[in-house]
N, CA, C and O atoms as a DFTB+ gen file, in Angstrom:
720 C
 N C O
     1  1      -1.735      -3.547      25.668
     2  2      -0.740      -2.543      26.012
     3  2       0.505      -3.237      26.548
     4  3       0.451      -4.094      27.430
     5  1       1.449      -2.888      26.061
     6  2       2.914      -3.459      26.335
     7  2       3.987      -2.587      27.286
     8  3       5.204      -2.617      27.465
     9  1       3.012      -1.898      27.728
    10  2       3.730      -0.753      28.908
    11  2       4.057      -1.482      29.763
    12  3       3.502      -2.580      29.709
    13  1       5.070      -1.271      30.930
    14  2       5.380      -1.977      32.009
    15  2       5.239      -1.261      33.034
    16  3       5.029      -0.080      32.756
    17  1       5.293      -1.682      34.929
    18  2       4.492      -0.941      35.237
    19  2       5.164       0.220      36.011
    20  3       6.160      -0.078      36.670
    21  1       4.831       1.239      36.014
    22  2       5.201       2.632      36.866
    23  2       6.259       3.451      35.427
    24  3       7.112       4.337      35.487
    25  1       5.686       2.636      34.200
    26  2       6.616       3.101      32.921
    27  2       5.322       4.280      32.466
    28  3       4.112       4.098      32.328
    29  1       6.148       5.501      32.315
    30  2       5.421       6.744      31.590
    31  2       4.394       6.026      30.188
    32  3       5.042       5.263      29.471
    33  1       3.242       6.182      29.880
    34  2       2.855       5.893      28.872
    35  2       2.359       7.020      27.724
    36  3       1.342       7.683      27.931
    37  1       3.104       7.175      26.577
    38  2       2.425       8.404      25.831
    39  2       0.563       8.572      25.982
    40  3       0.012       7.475      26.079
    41  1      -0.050       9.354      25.997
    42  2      -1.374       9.301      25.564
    43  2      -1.981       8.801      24.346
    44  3      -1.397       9.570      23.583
    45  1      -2.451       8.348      23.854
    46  2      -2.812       7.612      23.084
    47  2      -4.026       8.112      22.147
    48  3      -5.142       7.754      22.524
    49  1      -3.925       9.192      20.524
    50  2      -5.076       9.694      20.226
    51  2      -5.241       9.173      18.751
    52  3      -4.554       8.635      17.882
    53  1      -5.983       9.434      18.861
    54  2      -5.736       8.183      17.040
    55  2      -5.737       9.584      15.803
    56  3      -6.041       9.285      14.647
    57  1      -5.381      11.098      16.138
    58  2      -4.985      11.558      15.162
    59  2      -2.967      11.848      15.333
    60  3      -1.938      11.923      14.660
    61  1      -3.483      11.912      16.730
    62  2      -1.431      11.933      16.775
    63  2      -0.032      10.911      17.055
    64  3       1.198      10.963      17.025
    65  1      -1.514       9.661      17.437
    66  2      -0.526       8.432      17.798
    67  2      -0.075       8.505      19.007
    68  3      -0.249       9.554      19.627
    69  1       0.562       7.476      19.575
    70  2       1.970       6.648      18.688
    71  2       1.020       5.564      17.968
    72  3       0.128       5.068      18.656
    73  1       1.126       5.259      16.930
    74  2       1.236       4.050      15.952
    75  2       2.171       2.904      15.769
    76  3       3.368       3.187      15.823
    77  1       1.822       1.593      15.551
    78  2       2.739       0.827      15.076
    79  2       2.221       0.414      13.744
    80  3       1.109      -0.113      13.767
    81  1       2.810       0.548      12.573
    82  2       2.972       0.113      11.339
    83  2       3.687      -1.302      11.034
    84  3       4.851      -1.305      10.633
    85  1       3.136      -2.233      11.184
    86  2       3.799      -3.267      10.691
    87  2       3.428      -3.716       8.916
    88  3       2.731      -3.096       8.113
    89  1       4.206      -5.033       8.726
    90  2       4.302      -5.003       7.178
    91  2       3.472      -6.192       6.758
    92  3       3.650      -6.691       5.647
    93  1       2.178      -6.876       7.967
    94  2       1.278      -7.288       7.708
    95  2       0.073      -6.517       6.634
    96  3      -0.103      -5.307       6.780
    97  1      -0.661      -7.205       5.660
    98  2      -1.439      -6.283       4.717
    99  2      -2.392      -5.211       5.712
   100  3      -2.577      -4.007       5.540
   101  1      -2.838      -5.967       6.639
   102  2      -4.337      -5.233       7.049
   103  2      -3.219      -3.992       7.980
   104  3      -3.750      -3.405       8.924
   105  1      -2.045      -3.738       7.722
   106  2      -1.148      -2.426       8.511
   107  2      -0.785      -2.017       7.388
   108  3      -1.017      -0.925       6.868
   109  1      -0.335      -2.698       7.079
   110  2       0.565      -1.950       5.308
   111  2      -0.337      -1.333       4.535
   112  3      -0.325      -0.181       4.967
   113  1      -1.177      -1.388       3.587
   114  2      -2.363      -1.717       3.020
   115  2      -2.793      -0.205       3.503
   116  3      -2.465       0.833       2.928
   117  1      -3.542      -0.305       4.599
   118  2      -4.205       1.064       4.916
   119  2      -3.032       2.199       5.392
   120  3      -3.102       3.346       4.949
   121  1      -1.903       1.782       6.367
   122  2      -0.864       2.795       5.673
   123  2      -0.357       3.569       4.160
   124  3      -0.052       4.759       4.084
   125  1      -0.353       2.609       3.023
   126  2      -0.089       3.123       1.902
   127  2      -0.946       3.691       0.717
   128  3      -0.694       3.976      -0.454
   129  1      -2.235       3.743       1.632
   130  2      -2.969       4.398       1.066
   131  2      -3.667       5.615       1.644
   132  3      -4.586       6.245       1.120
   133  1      -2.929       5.902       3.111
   134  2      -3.156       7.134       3.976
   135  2      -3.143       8.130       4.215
   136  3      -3.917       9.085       4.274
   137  1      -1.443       7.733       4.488
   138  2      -0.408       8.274       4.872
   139  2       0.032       9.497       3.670
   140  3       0.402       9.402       2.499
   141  1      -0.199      10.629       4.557
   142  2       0.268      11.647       3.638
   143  2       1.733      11.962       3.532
   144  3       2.101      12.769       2.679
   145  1       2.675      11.329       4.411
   146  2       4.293      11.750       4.581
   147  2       4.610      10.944       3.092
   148  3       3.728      10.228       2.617
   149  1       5.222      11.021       2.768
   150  2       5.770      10.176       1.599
   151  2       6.952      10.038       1.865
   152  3       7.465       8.941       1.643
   153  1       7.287      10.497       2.102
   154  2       8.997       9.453       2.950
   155  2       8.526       8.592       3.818
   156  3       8.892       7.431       3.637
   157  1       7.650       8.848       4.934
   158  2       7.211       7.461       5.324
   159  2       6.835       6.430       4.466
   160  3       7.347       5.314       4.545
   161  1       5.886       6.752       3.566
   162  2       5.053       5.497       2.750
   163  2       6.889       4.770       1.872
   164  3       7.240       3.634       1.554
   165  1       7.443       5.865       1.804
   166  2       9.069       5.117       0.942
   167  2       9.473       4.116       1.842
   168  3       9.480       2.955       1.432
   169  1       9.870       4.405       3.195
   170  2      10.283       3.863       3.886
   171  2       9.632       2.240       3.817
   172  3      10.158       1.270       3.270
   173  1       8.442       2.285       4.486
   174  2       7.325       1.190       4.757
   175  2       7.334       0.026       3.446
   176  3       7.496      -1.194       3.461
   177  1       7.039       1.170       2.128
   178  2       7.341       0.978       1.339
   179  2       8.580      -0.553       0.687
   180  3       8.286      -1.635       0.179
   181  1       9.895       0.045       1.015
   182  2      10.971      -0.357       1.288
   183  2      11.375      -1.530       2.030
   184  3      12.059      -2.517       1.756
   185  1      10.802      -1.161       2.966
   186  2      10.981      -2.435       3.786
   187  2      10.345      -3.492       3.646
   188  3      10.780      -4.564       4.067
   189  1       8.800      -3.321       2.809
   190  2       7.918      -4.406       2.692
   191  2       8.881      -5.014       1.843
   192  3       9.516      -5.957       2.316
   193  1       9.147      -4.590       0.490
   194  2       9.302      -5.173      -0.523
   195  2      11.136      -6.142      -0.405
   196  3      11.810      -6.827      -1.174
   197  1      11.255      -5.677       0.910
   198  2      12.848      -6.308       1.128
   199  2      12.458      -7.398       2.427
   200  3      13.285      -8.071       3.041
   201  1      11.831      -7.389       2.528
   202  2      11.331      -8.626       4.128
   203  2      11.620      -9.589       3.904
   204  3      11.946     -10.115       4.968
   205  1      11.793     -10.633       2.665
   206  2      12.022     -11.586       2.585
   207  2      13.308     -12.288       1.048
   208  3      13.404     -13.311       0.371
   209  1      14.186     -10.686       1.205
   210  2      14.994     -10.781      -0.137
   211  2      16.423     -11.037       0.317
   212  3      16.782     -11.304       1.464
   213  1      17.244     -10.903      -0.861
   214  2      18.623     -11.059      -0.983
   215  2      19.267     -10.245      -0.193
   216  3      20.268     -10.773       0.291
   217  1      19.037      -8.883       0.209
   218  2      19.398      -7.813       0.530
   219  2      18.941      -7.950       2.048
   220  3      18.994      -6.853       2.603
   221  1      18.449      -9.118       3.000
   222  2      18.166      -9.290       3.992
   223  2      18.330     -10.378       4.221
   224  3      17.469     -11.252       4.135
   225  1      20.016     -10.592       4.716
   226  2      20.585     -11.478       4.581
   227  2      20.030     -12.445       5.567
   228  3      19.845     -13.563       5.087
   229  1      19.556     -12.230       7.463
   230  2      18.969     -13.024       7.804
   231  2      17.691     -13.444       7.945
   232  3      17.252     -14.019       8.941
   233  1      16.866     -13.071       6.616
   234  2      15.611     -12.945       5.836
   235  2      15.725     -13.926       4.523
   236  3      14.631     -14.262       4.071
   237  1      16.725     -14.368       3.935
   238  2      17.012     -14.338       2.747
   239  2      16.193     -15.260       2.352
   240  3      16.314     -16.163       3.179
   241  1      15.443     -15.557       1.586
   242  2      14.424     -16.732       0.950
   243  2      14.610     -17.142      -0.161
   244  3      13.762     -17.908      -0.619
   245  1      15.663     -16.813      -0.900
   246  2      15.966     -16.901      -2.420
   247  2      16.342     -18.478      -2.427
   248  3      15.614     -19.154      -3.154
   249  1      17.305     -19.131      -1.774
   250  2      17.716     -20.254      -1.696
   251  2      16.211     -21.152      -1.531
   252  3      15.809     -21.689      -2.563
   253  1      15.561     -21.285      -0.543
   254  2      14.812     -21.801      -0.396
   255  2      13.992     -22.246      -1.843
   256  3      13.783     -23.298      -2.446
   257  1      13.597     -20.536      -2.056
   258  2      12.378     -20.770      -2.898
   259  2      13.227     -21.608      -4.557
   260  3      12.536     -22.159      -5.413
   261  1      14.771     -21.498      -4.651
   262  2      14.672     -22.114      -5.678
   263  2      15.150     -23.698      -5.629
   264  3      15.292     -24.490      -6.560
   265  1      15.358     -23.883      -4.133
   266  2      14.859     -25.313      -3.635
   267  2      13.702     -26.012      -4.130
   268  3      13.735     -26.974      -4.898
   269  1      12.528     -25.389      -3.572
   270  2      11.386     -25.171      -3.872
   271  2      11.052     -25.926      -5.446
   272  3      10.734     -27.070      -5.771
   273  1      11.289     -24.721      -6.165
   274  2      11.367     -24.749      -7.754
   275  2      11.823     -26.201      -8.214
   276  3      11.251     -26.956      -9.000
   277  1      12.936     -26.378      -7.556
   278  2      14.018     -27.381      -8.540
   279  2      13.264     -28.556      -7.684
   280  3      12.979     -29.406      -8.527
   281  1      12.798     -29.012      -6.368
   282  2      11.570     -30.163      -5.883
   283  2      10.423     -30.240      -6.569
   284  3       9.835     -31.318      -6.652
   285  1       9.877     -28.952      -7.238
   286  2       8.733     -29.554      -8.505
   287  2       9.126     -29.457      -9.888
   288  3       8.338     -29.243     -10.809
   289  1      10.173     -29.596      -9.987
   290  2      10.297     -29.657     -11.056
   291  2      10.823     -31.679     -11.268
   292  3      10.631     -32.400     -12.246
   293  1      11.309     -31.927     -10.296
   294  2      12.031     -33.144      -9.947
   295  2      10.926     -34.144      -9.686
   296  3      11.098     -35.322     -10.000
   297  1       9.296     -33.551      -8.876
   298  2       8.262     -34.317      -9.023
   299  2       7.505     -34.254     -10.505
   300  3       7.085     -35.262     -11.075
   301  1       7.410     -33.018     -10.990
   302  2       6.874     -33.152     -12.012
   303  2       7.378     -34.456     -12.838
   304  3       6.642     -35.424     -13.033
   305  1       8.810     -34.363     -13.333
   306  2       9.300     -35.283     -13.977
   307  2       8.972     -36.648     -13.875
   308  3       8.739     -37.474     -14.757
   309  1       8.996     -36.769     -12.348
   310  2       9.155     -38.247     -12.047
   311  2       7.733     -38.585     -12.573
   312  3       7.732     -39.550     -13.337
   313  1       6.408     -37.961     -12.321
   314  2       5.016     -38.051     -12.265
   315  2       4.978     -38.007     -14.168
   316  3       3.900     -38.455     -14.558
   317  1       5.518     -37.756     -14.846
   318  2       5.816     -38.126     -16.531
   319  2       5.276     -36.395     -16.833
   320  3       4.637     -36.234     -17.873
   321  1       5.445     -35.558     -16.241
   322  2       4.988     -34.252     -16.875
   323  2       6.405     -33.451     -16.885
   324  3       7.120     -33.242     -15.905
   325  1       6.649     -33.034     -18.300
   326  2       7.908     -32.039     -18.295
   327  2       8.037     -30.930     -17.846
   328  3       9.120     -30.378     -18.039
   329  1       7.340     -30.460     -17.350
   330  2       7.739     -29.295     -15.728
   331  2       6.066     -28.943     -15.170
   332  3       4.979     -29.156     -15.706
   333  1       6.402     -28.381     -13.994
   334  2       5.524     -28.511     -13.170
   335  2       4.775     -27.861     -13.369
   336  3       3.850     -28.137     -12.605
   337  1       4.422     -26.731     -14.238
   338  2       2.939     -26.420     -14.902
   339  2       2.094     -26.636     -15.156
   340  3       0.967     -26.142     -15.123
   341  1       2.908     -28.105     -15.710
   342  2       1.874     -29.121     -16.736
   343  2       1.286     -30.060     -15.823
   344  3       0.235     -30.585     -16.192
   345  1       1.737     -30.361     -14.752
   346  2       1.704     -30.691     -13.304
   347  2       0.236     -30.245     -12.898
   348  3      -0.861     -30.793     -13.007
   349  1       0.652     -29.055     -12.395
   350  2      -0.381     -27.909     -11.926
   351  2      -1.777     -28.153     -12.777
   352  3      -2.894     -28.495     -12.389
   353  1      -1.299     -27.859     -14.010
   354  2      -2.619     -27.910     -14.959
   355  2      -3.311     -29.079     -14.997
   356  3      -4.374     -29.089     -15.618
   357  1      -2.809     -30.364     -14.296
   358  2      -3.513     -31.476     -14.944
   359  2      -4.887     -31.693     -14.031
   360  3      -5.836     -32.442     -14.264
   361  1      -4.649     -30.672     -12.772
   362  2      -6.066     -31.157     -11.901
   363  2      -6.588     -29.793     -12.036
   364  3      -7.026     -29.361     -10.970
   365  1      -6.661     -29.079     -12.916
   366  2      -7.316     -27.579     -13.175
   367  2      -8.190     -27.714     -14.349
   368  3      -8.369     -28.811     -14.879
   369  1      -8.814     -26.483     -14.827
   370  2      -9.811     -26.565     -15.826
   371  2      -8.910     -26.013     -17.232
   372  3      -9.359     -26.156     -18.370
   373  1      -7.646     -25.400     -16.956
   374  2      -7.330     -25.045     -18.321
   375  2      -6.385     -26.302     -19.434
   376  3      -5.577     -26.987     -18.806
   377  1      -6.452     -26.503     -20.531
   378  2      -6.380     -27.439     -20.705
   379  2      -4.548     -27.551     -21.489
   380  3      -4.122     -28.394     -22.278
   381  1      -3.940     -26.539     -20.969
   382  2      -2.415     -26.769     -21.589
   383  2      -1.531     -25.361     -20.697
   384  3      -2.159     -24.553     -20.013
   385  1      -0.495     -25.320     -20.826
   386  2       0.365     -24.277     -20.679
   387  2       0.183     -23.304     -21.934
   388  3       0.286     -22.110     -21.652
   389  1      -0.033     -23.570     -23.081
   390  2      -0.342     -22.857     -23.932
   391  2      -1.455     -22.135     -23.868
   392  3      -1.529     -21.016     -24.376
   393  1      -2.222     -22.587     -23.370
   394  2      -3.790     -22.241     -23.317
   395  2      -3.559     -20.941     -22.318
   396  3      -3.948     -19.798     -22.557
   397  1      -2.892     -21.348     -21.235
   398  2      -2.791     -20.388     -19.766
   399  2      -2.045     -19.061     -20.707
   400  3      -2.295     -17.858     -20.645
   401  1      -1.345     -19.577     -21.318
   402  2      -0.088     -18.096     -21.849
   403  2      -0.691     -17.435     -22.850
   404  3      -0.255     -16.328     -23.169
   405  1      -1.771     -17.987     -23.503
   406  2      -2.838     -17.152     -24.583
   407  2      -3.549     -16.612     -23.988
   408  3      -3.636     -15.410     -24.236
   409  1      -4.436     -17.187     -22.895
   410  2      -5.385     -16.188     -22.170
   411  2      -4.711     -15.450     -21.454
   412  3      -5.402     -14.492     -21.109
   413  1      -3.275     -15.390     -20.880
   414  2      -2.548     -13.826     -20.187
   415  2      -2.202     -12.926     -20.941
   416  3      -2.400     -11.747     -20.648
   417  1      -1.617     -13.300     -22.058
   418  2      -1.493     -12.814     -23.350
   419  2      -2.591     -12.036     -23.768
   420  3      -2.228     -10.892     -24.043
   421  1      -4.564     -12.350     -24.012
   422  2      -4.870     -11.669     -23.820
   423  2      -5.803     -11.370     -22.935
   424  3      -6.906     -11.314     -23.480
   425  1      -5.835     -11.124     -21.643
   426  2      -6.025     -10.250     -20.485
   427  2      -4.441      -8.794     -20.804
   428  3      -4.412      -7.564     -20.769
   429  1      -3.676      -9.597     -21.010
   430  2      -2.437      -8.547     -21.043
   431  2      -2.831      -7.354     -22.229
   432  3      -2.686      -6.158     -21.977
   433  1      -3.159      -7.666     -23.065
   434  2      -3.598      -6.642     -24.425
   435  2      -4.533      -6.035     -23.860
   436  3      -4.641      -4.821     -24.040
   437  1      -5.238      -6.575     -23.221
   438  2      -6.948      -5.546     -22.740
   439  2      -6.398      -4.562     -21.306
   440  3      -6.960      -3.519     -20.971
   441  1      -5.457      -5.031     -20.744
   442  2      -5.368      -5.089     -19.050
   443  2      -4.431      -3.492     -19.637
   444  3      -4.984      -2.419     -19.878
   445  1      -3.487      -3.672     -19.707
   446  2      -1.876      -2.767     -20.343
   447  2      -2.552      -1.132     -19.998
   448  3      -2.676      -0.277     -19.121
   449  1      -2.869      -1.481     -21.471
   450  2      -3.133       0.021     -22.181
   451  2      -4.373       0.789     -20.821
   452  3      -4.380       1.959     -20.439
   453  1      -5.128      -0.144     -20.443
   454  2      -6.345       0.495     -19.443
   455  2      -5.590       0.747     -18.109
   456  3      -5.855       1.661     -17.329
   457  1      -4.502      -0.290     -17.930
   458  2      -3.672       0.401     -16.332
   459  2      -2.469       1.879     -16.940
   460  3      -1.804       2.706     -16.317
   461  1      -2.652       1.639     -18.234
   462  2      -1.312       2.825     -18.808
   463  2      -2.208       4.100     -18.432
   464  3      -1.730       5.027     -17.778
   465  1      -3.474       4.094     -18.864
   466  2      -4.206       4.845     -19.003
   467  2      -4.378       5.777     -17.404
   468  3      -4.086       6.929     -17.084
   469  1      -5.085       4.446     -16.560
   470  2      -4.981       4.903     -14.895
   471  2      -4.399       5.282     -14.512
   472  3      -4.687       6.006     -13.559
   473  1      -2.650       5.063     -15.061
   474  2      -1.901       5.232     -14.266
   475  2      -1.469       7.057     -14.390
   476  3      -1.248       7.870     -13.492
   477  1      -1.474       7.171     -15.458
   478  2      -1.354       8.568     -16.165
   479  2      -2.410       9.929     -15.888
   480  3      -2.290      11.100     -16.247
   481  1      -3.488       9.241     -15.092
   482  2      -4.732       9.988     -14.352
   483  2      -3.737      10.254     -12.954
   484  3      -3.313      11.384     -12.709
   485  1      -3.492       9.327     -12.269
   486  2      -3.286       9.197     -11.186
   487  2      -2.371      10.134     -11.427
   488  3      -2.750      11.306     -11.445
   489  1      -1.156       9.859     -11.632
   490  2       0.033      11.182     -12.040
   491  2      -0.267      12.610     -12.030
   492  3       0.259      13.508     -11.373
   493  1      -1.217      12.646     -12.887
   494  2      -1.617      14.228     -13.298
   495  2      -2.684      14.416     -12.339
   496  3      -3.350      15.434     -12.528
   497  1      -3.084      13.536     -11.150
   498  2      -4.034      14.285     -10.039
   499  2      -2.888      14.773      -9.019
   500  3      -3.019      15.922      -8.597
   501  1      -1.812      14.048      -8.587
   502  2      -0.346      14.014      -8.269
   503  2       0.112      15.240      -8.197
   504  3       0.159      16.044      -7.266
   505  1       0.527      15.294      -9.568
   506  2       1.024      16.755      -9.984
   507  2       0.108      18.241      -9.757
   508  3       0.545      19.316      -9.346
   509  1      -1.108      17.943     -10.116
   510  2      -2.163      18.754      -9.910
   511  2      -2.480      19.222      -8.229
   512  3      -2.648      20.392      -7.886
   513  1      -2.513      18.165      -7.397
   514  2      -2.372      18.563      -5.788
   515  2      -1.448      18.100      -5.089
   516  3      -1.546      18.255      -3.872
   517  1      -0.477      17.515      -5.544
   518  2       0.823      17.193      -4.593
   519  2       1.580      17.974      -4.104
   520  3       2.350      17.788      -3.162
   521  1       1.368      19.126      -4.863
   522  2       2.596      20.297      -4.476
   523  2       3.933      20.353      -4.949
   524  3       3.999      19.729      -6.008
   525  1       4.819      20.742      -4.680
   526  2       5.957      21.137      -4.854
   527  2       6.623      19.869      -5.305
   528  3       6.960      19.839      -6.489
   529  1       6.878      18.781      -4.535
   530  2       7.427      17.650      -5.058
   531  2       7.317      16.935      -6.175
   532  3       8.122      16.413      -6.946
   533  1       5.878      17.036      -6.093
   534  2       5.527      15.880      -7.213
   535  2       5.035      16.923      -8.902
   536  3       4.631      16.212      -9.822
   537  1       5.095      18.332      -9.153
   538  2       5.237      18.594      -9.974
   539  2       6.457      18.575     -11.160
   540  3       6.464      18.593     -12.391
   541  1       7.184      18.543     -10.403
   542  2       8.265      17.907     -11.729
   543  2       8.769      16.845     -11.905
   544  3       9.790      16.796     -12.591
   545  1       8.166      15.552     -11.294
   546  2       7.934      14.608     -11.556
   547  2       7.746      13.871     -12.999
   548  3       6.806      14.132     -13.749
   549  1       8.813      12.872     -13.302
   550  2       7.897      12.658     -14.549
   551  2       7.213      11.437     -14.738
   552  3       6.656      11.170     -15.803
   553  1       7.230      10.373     -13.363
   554  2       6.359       9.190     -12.842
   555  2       6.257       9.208     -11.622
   556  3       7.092       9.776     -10.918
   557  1       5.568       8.801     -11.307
   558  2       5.209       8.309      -9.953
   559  2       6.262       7.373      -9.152
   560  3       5.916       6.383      -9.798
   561  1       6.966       7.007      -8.540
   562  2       7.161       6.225      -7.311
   563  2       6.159       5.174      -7.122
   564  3       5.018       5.401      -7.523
   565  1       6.518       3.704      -6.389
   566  2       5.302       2.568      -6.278
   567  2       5.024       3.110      -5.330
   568  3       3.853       3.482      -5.390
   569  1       5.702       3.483      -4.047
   570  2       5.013       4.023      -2.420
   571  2       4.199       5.225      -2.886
   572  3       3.765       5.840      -1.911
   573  1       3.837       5.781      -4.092
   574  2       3.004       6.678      -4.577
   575  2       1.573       6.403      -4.870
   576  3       0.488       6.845      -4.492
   577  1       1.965       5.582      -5.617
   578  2       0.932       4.865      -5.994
   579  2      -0.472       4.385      -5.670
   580  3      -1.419       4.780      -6.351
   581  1      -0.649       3.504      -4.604
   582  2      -1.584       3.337      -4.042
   583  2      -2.302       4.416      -3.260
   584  3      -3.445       4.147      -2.890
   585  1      -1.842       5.488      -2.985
   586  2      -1.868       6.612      -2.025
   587  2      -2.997       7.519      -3.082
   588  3      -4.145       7.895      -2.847
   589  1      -2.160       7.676      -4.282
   590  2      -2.931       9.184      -5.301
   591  2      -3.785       8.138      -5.915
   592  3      -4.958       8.510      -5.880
   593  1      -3.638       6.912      -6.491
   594  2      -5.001       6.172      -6.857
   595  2      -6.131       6.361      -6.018
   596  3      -7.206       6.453      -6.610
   597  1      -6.146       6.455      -4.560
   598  2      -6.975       6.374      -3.258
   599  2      -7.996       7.814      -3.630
   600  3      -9.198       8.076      -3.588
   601  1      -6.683       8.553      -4.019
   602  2      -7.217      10.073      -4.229
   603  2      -8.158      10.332      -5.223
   604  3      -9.146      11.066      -5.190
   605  1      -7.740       9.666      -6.061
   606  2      -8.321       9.444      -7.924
   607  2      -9.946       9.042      -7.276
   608  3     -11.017       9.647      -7.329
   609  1      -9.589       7.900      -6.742
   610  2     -11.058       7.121      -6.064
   611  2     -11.924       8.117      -5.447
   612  3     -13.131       8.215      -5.664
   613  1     -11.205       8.884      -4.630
   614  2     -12.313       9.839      -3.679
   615  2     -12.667      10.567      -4.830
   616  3     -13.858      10.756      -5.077
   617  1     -11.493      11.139      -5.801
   618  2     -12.081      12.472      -6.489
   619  2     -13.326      12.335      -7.883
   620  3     -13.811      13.118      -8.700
   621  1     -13.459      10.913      -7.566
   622  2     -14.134      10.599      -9.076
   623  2     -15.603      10.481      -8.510
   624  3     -16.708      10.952      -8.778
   625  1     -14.989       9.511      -7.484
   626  2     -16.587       8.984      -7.108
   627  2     -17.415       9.450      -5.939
   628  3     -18.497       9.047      -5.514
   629  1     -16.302      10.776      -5.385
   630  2     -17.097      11.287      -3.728
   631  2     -17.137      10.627      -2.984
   632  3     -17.483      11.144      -1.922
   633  1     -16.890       9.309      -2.930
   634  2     -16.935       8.478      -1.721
   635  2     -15.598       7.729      -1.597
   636  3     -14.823       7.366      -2.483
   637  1     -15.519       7.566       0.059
   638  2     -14.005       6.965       0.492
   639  2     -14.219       5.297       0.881
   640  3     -15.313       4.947       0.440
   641  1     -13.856       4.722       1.231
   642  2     -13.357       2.966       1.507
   643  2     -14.199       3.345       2.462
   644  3     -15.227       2.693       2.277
   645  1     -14.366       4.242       3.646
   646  2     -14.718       3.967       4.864
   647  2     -16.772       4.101       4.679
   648  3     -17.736       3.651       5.298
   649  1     -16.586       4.865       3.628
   650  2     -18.402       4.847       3.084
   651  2     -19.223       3.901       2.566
   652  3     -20.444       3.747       2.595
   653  1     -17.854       2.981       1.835
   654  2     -18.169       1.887       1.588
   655  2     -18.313       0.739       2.016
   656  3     -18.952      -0.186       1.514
   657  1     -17.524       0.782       3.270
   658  2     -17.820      -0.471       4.422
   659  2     -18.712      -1.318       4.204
   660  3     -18.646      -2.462       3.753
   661  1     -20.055      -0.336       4.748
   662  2     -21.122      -1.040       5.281
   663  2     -21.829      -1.379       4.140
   664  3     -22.976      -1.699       4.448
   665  1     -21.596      -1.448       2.803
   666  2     -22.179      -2.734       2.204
   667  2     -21.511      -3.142       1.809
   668  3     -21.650      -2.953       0.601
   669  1     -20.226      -4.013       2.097
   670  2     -19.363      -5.049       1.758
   671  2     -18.742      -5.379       3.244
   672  3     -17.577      -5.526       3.612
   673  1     -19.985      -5.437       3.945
   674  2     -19.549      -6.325       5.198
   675  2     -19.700      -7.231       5.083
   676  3     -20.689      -7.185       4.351
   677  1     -19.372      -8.866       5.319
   678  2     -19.378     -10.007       4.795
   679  2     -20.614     -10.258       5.126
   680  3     -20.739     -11.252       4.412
   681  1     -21.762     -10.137       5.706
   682  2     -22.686     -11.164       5.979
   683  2     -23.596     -10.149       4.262
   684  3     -24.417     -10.404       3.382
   685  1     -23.000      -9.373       4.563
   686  2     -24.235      -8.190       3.097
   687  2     -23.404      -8.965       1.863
   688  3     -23.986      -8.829       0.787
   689  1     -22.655      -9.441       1.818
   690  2     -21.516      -9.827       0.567
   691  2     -22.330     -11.726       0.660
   692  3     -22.838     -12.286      -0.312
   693  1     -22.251     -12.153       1.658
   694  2     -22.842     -13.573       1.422
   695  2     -24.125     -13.484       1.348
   696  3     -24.548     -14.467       0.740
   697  1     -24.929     -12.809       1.658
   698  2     -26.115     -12.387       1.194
   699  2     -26.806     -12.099      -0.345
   700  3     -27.937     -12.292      -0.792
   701  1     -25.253     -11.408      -1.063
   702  2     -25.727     -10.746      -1.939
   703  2     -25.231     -12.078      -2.805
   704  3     -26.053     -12.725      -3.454
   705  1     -23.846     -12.430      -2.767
   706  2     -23.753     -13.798      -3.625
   707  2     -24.686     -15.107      -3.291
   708  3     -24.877     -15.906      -4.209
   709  1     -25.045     -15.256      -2.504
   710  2     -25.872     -16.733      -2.359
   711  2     -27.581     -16.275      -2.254
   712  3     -28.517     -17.065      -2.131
   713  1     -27.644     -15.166      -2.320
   714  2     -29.111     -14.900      -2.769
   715  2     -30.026     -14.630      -3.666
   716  3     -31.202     -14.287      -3.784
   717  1     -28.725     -15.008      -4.485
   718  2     -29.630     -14.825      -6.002
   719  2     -30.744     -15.889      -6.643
   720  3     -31.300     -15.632      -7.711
């Protein structure tokens, strides 16, 4: 508690808050898949995806990261590999840059059409109980997204994340992988 002392403190109920939302995953994450305000989830939304951009100027990481870029590309070279992929790949199991861009290539053909598919469920559960807003909609929003998928999840399978806990608590998860 960050109250100071003889400072009024709100009461504290975990259906009315106060809350702090930060733009760490394990805050973000279960916010954007909660949260029924949707101008909030925009907001949160928003801000995640700008924390470390152009548009946050004393945030800005763009320089860096193509610092970054242009230092492996400058080791790659020196090390006799023509960019740093080939770099990357040489202590990995795949055996070319070509190889990597055929197998995304196809994961991408199989992956596409099955998230086109989800995504178009999700929409029309959206439209179907969102109400007023989201019926004349003709996509979804990303701060949408994770939220009516959540919904899709409850409505398919009857069960929520929080039912599922308790068998994907890690010691039941190392159990289940190293006990075979």
């Amino acid at each position: 508690n960050n109250a100071k002392e003889n400072e009024d403190v709100p009461e504290m109920d975990a259906d009315k808050g106060p809350w702090r939302i930060t733009l760490d995953i394990p805050s973000y994450l279960p916010a954007m898949t909660h949260l029924k305000d949707r101008g909030l989830r925009e907001t949160i939304y928003k801000a995640y995806i700008q924390r470390a951009s152009e548009s946050n100027a004393d945030k800005n990481n763009v320089p860096l990261i193509y610092e970054i870029l242009s230092l492996k590309q400058e080791m790659a070279k020196m090390l006799g590999f023509s960019n740093y992929a080939e770099l990357s790949l040489a202590k990995k199991m795949a055996p070319s840059v070509k190889a990597v861009e055929e197998l995304t290539d196809l994961i991408a053909e199989k992956a596409v059409p099955a998230a086109k598919k989800e995504l178009a469920e999700i929409t029309a559960l959206a439209k179907e109980q969102g109400g007023d807003e989201y019926t004349s909609l003709e996509k979804l929003e990303p701060w949408d997204v994770t939220y009516w998928s959540e919904r899709l999840k409850e409505s398919k399978f009857n069960m929520t994340d929080e039912e599922l806990r308790p068998y994907f608590a890690l010691p039941a998860v190392l159990d289940g992988m190293f006990g075979l």
